[in-house]
C-alpha positions in Angstrom: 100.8 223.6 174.1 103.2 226.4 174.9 106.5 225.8 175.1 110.1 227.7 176.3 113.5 226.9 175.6 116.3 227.2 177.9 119.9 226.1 177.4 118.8 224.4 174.0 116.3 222.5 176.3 112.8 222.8 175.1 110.2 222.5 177.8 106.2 222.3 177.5 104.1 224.0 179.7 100.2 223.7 180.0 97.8 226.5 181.0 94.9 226.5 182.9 92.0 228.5 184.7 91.4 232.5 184.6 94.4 234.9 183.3 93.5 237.4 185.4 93.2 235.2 188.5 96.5 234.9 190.7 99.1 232.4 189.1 99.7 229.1 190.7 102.8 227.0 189.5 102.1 223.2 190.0 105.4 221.2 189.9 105.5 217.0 189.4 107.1 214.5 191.1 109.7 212.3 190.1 108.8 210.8 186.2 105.6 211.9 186.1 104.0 214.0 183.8 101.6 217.0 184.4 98.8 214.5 184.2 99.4 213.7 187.9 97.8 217.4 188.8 94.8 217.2 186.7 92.5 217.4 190.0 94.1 220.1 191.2 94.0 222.6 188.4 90.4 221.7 188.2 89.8 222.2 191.5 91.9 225.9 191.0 90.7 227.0 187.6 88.0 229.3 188.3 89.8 231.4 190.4 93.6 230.8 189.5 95.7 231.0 186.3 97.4 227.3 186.7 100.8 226.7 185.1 101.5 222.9 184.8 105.1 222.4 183.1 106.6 218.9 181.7 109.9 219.1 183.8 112.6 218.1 181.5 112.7 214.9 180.8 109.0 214.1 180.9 106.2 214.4 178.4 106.3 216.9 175.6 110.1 218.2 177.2 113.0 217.4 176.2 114.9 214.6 177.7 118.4 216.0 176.8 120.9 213.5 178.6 121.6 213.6 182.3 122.5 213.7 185.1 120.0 216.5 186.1 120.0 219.0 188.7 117.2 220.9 191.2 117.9 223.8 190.3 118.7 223.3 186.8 114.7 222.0 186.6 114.3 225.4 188.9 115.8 227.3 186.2 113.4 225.7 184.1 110.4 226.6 186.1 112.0 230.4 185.7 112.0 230.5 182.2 108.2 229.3 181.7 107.4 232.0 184.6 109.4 234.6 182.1 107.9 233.2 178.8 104.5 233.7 180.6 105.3 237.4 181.8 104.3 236.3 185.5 105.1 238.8 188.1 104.1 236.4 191.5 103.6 233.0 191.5 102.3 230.3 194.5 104.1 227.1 193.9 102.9 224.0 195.1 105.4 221.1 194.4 104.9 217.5 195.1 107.8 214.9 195.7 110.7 215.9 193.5 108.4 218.5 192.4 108.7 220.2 196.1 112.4 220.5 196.1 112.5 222.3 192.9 109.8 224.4 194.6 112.2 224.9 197.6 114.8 225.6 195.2 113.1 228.1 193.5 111.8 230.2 196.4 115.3 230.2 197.3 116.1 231.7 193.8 113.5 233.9 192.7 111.7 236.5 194.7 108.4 236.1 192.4 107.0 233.3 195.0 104.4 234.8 197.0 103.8 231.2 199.0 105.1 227.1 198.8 103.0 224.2 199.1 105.0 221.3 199.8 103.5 217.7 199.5 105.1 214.7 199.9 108.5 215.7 199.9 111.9 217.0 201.6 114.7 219.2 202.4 117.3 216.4 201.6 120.7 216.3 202.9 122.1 213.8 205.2 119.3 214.2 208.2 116.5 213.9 205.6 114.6 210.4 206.1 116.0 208.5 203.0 113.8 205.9 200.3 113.8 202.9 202.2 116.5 200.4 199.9 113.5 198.1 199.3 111.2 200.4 197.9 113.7 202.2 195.8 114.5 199.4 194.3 110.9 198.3 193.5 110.0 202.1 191.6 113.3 201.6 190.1 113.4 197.8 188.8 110.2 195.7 186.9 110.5 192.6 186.3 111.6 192.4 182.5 109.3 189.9 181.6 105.6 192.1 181.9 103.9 193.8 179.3 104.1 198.1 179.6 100.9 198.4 181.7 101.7 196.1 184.0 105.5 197.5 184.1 103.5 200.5 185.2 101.9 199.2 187.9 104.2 197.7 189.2 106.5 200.8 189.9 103.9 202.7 191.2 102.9 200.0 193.9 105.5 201.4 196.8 103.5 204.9 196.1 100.0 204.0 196.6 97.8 202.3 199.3 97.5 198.6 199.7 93.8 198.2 198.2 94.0 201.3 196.2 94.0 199.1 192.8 91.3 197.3 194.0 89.0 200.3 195.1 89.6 202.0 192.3 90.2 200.0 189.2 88.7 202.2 186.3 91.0 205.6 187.8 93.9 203.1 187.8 93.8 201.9 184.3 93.7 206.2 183.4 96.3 206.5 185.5 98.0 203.4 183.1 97.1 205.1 179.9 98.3 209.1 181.1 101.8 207.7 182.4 102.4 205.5 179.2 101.4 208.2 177.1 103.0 211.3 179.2 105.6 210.5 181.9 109.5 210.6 181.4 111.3 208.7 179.2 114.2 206.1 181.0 116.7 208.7 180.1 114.8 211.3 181.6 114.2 209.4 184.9 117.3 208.4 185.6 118.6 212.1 184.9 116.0 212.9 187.3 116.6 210.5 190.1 120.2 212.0 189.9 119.1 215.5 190.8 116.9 214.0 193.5 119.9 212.0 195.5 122.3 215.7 194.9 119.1 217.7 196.2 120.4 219.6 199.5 118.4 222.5 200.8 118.1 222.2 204.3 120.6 224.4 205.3 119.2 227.3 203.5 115.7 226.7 204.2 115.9 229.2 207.2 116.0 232.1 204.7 112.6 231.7 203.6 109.7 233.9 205.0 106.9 233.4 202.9 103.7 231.4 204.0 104.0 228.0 203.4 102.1 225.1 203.8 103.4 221.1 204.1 101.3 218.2 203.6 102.3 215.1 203.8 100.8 211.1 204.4 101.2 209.4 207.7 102.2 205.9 205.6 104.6 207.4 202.7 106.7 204.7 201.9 108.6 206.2 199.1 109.8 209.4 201.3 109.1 208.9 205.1 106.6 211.5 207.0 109.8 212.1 209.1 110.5 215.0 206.2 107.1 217.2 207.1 109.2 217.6 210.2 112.2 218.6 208.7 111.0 220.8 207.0 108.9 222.5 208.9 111.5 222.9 211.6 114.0 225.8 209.6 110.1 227.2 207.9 108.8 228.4 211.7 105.8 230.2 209.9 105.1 226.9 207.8 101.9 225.2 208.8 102.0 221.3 208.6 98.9 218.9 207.9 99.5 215.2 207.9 96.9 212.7 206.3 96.6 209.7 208.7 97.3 206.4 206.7 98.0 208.6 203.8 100.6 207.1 201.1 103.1 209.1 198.9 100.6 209.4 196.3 98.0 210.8 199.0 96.9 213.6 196.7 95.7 211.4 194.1 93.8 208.7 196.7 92.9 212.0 199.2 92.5 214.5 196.4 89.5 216.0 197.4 90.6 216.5 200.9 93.7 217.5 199.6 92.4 220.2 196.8 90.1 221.6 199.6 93.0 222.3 201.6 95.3 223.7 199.3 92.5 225.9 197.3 91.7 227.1 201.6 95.8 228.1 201.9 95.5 229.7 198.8 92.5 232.0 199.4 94.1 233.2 202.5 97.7 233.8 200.9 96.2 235.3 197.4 
């Protein structure tokens, strides 16, 4: 895999999909790896050169001691961008991932569109974690074995019945976040940047097209935050996935791939 390093902080990128196609930057959310847009760059490939980046922290990146910020990971997206010679990129973030795509529309003039999922502007109007769930994704029990530990945390971010529909995609999921999500260090740096993350008083500057998705039943970061941030992004259009949970684009991903790959034909 291709790396870049920034700051003496190392950070490994994949590549996907057709060079000469326009470049789409996918962006993870909080500890997860690049596994988590598998789907996605699939569903993008034969049409779209797809950038997936560890963010620091995570996977084959460094996890360089925290605490971490948005736009440092930002900067991070940056130097991949320069390492990779891109000229325009559409970013689609998800999570933690969308505010260091907010942050980096707001920083570098290369982003032709956004695709926000699952996320939000932050600062104090944004609709918080709920104190029970963030202490579930935050705090296993200590006595259960490393896939259980996984499942566990990932509960408040899925459907009730989603482990029972699908039980052979949840064990993959198991094996892809033990083998390439972030390292404690590196999600507690993370979780850092996340609670700092402010944008939504600089939102209004951005013009280009955007689109926000988001789940009707998001426990980890409340539907509430489609709102927020559609209201500074007039232009931004806004679909919302009834019953959908914070990991709607994993349970929804073919609704959501359809609609993203649409956004993207008409922004390209």
């Amino acid at each position: 895999m291709p790396t870049v390093t920034r700051d003496g902080v190392t950070i490994e990128y994949a590549v996907d999909g057709d060079p000469g196609g326009p470049t789409v930057l996918l962006l993870e959310g909080l500890g997860y790896g690049r596994w988590m847009w598998r789907w996605l760059a699939e569903a993008l490939a034969d049409d779209h050169e797809v950038i997936r980046p560890d963010n620091r922290g995570t996977g084959g990146s460094d996890a360089p001691e925290g605490p971490y910020t948005v736009a440092g990971m930002a900067a991070d997206a940056v130097a991949v961008l320069d390492d990779r010679g891109v000229d325009a990129v559409h970013v689609c973030g998800a999570s933690m991932g969308g505010m260091i795509a907010q942050e980096l529309a707001l920083s570098d003039d290369r982003v032709a569109s956004l695709t926000l999922l699952c996320t939000s502007p932050g600062g104090d109007e944004a609709a918080p974690t709920p104190p029970e769930v963030r202490e579930h994704i935050f705090a296993a029990p200590e006595d259960i074995d490393p896939r259980e530990r996984v499942r566990y945390l990932m509960e408040p971010a899925v459907s009730d019945g989603f482990y029972e529909r699908e039980p052979d995609l949840v064990e993959r999921i198991v094996d892809w976040r033990l083998a390439g999500d972030a390292t404690p260090t590196g999600r507690e740096a993370q979780a850092a940047a996340v609670a700092a993350f402010d944008a939504s008083d600089r939102l209004g500057a951005l013009s280009v097209p955007t689109l926000v998705l988001h789940g009707t039943a998001d426990r980890v970061l409340p539907v509430e935050n489609a709102g927020l941030l559609a209201d500074p992004l007039s232009h931004a259009e806004v679909d919302l996935f009834d019953d959908g949970p914070h990991l709607f684009l994993i349970e929804e991903r073919e609704r959501v791939n359809d609609r993203v790959r649409s956004f993207l034909n008409e922004v390209a």
